[in-house]
Wavefront OBJ file of the C-alpha trace (Angstrom):
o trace
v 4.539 -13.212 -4.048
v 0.997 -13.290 -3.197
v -1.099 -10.565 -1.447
v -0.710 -12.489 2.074
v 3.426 -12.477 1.625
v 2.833 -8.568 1.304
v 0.452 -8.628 4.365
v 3.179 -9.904 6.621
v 5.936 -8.161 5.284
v 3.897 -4.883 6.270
v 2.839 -6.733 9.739
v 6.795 -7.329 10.569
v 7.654 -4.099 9.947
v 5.046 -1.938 11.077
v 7.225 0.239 13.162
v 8.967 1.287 10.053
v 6.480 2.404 8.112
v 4.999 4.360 11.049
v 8.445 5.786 11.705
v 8.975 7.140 7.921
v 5.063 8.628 8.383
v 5.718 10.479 11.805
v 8.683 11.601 10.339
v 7.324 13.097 7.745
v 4.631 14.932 9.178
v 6.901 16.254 11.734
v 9.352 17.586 9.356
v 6.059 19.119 7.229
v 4.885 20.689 10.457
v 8.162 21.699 11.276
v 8.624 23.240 7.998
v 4.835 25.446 7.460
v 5.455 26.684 10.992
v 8.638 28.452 10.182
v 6.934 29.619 6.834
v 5.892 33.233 6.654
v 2.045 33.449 6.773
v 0.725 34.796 3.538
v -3.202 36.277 3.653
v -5.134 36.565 0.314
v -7.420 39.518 -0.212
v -9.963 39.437 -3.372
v -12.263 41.630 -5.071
v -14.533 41.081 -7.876
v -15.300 44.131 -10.726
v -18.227 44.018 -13.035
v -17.749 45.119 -16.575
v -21.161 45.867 -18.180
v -22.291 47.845 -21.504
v -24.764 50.781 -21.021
v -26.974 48.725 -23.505
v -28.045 45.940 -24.610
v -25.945 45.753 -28.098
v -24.825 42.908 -29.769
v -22.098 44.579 -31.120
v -20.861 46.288 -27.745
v -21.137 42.839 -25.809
v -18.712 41.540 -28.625
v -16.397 44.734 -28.027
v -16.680 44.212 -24.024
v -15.078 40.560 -24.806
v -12.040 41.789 -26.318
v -11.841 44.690 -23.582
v -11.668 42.418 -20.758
v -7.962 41.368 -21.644
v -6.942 45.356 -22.120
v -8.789 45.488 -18.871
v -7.091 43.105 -17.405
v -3.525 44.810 -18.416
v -4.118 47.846 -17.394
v -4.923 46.715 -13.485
v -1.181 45.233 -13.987
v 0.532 48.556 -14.934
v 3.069 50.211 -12.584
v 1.634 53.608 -13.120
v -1.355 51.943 -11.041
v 0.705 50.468 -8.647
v 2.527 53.323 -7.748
v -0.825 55.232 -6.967
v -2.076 52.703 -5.078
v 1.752 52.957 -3.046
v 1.066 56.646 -2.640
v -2.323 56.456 -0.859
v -1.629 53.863 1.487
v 2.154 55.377 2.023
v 3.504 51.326 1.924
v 6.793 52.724 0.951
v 7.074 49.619 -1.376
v 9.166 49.510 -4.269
v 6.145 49.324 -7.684
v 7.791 45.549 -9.043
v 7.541 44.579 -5.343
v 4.106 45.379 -5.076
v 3.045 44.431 -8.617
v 4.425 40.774 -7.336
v 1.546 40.428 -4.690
v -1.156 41.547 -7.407
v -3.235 38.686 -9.537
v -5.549 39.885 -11.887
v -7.937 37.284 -13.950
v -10.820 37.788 -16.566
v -13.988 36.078 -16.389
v -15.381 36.206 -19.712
v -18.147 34.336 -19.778
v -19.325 36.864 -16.645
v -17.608 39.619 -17.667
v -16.140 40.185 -14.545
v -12.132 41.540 -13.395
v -10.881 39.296 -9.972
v -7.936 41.025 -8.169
v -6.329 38.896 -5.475
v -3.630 40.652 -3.208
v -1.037 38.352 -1.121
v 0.600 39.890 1.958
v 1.642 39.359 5.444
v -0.548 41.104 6.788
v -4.712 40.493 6.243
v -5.959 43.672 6.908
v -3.586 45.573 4.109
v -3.791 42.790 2.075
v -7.566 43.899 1.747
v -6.873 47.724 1.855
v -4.383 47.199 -1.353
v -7.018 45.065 -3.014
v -9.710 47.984 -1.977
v -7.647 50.624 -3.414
v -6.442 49.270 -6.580
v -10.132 48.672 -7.173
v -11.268 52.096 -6.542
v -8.486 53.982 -8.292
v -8.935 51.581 -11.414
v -12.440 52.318 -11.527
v -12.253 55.977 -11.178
v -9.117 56.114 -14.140
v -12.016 54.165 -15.807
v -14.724 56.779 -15.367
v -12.744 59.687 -16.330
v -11.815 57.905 -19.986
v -15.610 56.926 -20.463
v -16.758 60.779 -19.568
v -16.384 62.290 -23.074
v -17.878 59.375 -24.438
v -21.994 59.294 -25.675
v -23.666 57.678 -22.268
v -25.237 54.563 -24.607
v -21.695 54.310 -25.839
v -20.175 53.651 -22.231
v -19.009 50.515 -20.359
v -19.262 50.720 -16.529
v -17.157 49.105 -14.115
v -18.357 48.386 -10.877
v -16.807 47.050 -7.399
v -19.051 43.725 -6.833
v -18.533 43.924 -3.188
v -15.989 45.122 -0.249
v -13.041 42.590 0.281
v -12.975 41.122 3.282
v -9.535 41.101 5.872
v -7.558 38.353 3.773
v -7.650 34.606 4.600
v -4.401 32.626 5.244
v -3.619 31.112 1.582
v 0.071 29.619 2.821
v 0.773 27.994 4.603
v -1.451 25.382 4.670
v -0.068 23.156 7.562
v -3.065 20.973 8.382
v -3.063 20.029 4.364
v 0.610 19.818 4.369
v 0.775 17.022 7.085
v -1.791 15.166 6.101
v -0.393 14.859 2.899
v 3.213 14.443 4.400
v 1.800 11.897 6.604
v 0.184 9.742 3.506
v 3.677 10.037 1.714
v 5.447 8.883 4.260
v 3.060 5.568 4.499
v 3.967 4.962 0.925
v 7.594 5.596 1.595
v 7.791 3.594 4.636
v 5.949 0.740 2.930
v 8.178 0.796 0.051
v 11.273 0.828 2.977
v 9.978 -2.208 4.546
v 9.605 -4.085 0.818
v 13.043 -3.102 0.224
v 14.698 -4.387 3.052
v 12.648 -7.567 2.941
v 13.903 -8.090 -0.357
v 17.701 -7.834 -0.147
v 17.283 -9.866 3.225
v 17.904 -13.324 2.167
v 17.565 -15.323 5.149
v 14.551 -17.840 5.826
v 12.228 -17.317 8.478
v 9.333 -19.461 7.535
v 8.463 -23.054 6.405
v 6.877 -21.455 3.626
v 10.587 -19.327 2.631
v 11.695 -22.666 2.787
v 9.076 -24.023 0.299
v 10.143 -21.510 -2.220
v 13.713 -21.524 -1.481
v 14.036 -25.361 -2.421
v 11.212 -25.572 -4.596
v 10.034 -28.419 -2.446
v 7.092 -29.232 -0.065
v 8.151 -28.865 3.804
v 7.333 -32.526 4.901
v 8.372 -32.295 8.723
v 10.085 -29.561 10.719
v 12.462 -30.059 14.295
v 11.535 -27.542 17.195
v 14.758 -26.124 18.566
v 15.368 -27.745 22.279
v 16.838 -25.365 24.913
v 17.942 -26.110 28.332
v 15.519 -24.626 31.043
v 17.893 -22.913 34.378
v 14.725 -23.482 36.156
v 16.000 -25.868 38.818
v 14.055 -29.782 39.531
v 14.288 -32.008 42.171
v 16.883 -34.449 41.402
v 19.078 -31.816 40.360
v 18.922 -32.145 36.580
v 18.252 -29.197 34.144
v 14.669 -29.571 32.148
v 15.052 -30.161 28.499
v 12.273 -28.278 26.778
v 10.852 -27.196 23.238
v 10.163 -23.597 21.501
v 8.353 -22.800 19.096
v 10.993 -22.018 16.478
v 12.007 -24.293 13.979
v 15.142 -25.302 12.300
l 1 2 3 4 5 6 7 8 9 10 11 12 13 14 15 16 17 18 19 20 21 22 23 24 25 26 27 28 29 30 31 32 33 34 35 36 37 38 39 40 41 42 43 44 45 46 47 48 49 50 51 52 53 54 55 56 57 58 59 60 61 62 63 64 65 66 67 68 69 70 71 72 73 74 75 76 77 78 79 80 81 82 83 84 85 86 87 88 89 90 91 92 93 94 95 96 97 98 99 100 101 102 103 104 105 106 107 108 109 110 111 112 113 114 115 116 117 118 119 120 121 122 123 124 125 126 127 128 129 130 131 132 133 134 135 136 137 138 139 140 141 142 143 144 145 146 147 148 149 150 151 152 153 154 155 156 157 158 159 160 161 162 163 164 165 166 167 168 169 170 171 172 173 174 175 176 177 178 179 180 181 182 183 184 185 186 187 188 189 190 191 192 193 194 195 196 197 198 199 200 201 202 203 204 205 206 207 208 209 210 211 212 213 214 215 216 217 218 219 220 221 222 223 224 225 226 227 228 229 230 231 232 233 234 235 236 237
């Protein structure tokens, strides 16, 4: 089958594939609007040593993954439950927390995911806070050159909508559903057997099409003497 054979196949059954596409990006649409919105809060800590020490800096690398277990503890979340009174069971909560290391920055991201923007940034704000102030009173008794300081980078802002995505979601509905319906229409053009063209009836015999008959039908439009006009499509047979 050459690329032109494929051409027409698509050309025939245009509607199809545009069917299967709408479709599709209907039932995606459909689908993220009954979706419960989800709003992602971050906030970025800084871990840095009081000096400049080789040594430390190597310590601080290994820290970062304690660090990064301890902003995942339940003792934590339960604090952070009790100052914003969310009344939220701690493995509930703990589920809406991510917590990364950046090593080669030596920085802590928390993301918070919740329904609602504006608490998804005041959990994020006070997890931050209440880490960073467990974190202070374990450095106290420590020599000030011996410390490591965490800081809050910045304030997070009111979260941003992280799911659902429904503009992405159609548009990538819509492109299946191209493929889909394109792979429809080369379906059904392959288990239909019957010949349309001079050229499916090239193949079929194996043959070159010398000469073809236009089918005749009888025109109702009425002439003078009374006789019906005899007249020529442009089908074949």
């Amino acid at each position: 089958m050459q690329l032109r054979d494929y051409w027409l196949i698509i050309r025939r059954r245009w509607w199809l594939v545009l069917l299967v596409a709408v479709a599709a990006s209907t039932a995606s649409f459909v689908y993220a609007r009954l979706q419960t919105p989800i709003y992602r809060a971050e906030v970025r800590l800084t871990v840095t040593p009081s000096r400049l020490d080789y040594g430390l800096t190597l310590v601080l690398e290994n820290l970062l993954t304690q660090y990064q277990q301890q902003l995942l503890t339940r003792d934590l979340a339960g604090k952070v439950d009790d100052a914003l009174k969310l009344d939220l069971p701690v493995d509930r909560l703990l589920s809406r927390v991510r917590v990364s290391a950046v090593t080669n920055g030596y920085l802590l991201d928390i993301t918070v995911d919740d329904s609602d923007p504006n608490r998804a940034s005041d959990i994020a704000l006070t997890w931050a806070k209440l880490f960073i102030e467990k974190h202070q009173a374990d450095m106290a008794p420590l020599d000030p050159q011996d410390r490591i300081e965490i800081a809050m980078l910045d304030k997070p802002l009111p979260g941003e909508l992280f799911f659902p995505k429904t503009k992405q979601y159609v548009a990538a509905a819509g492109v299946l559903g191209l493929i889909v319906g394109a792979l429809l229409a080369f379906l059904l053009d392959y288990l239909d057997d019957t010949l349309k063209t001079p050229a499916d009836v090239e193949r079929y015999i194996g043959l070159p099409l010398v000469g073809s008959i236009p089918v005749a039908t009888i025109s109702s439009a009425p002439v003078p003497n009374g006789k019906a006009r005899v007249g020529a499509t442009e089908g074949h047979r």
